[in-house]
C-alpha positions as CSV (number, residue, x, y, z in Angstrom):
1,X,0.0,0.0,0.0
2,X,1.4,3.2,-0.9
3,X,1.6,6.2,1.3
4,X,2.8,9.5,1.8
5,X,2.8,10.8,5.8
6,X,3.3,14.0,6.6
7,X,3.9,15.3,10.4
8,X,5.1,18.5,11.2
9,X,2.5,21.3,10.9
10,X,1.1,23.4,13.6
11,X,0.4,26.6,15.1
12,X,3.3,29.3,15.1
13,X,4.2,33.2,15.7
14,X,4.9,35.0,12.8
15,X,8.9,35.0,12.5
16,X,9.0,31.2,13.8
17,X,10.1,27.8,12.2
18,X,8.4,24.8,11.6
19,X,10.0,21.5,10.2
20,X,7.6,19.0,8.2
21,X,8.3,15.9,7.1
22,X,7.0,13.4,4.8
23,X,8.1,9.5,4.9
24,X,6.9,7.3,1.9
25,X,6.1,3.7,1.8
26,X,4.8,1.4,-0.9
27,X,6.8,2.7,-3.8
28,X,10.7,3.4,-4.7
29,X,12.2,6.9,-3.2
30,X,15.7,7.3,-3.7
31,X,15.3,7.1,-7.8
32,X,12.5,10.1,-7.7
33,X,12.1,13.9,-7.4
34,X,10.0,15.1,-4.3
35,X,8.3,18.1,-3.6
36,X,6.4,20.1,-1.1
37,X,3.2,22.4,-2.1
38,X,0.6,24.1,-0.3
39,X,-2.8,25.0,-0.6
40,X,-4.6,28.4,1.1
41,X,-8.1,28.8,1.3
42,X,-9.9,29.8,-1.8
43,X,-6.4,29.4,-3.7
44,X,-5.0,26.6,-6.1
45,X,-2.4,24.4,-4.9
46,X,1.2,25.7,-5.1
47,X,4.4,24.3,-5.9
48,X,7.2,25.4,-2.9
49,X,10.1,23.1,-3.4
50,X,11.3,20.5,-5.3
51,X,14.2,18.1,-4.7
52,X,15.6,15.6,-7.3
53,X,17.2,12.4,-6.6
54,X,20.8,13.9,-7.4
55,X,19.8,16.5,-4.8
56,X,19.3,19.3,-7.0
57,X,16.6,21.9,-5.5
58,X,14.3,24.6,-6.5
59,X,12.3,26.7,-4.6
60,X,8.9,29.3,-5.4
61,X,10.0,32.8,-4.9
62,X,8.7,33.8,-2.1
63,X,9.8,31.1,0.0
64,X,13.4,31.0,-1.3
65,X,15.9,31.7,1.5
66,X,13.9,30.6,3.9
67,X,12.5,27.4,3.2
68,X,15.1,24.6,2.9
69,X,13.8,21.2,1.5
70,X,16.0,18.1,2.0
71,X,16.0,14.5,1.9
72,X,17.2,11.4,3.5
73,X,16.7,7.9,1.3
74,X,17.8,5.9,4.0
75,X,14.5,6.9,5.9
76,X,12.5,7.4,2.7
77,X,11.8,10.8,4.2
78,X,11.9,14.4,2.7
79,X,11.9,17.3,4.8
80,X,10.7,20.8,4.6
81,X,12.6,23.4,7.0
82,X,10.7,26.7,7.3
83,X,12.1,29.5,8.6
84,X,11.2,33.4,9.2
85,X,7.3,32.1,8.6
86,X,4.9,34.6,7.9
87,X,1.0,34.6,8.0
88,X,0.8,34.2,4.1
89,X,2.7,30.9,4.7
90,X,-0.8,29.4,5.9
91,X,-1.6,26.8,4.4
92,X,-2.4,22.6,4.0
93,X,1.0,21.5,2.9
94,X,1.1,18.6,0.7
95,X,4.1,15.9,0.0
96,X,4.4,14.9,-3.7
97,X,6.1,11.9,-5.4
98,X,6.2,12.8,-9.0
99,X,6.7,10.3,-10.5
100,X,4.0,8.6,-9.4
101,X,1.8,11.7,-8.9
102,X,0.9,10.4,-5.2
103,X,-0.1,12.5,-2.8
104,X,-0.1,12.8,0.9
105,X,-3.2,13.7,3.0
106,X,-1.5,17.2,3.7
107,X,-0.4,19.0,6.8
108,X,-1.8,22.2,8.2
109,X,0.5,25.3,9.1
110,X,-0.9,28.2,10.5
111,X,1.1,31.1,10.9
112,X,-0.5,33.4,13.4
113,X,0.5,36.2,16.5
């Protein structure tokens, strides 16, 4: 059975950090780019970061140089480090596997004072 489970979201001041992560099961890892998006109300999902399986990253524009995406194929797991959040930063945030085009069940992060 294949999943995607994400952990990590929560409530947090504006200016704090948050680190999600998503570990995969059911389906190969290490061979396949990963990426993190997000979803605000009333908006389309959004692409924030992709890794590749050499490593090589990209990030949207708003959330580059503070968001760090990373991954670890021993654990299956891909990370999402989020720094200097800021209310616009709330959101559902969604692990990808795109090759497959499975998605996780999404992880909420509410940026709030």
């Amino acid at each position: 059975q294949v999943q995607l489970a994400e952990s990590g979201g929560g409530l947090v001041q504006p200016g704090g950090a948050l680190r999600l992560s998503c570990t995969v099961s059911g389906i190969f890892f290490s061979p396949y780019t990963m990426g993190w998006y997000r979803q605000a109300p009333g908006n389309q999902r959004e692409l924030v970061a992709r890794i590749s399986a050499s490593g090589s990253t990209n990030y949207a524009d708003g959330v580059n140089g503070r968001f760090t995406i990373s991954r670890d194929n021993a654990k299956k797991t891909v990370y999402l480090q989020m720094n200097g959040l800021k209310p616009e930063d709330t959101a559902v945030y969604y692990c990808h596997h795109e090759f497959t085009d499975y998605w996780g069940q999404g992880t909420q992060v509410t940026v709030s004072s």
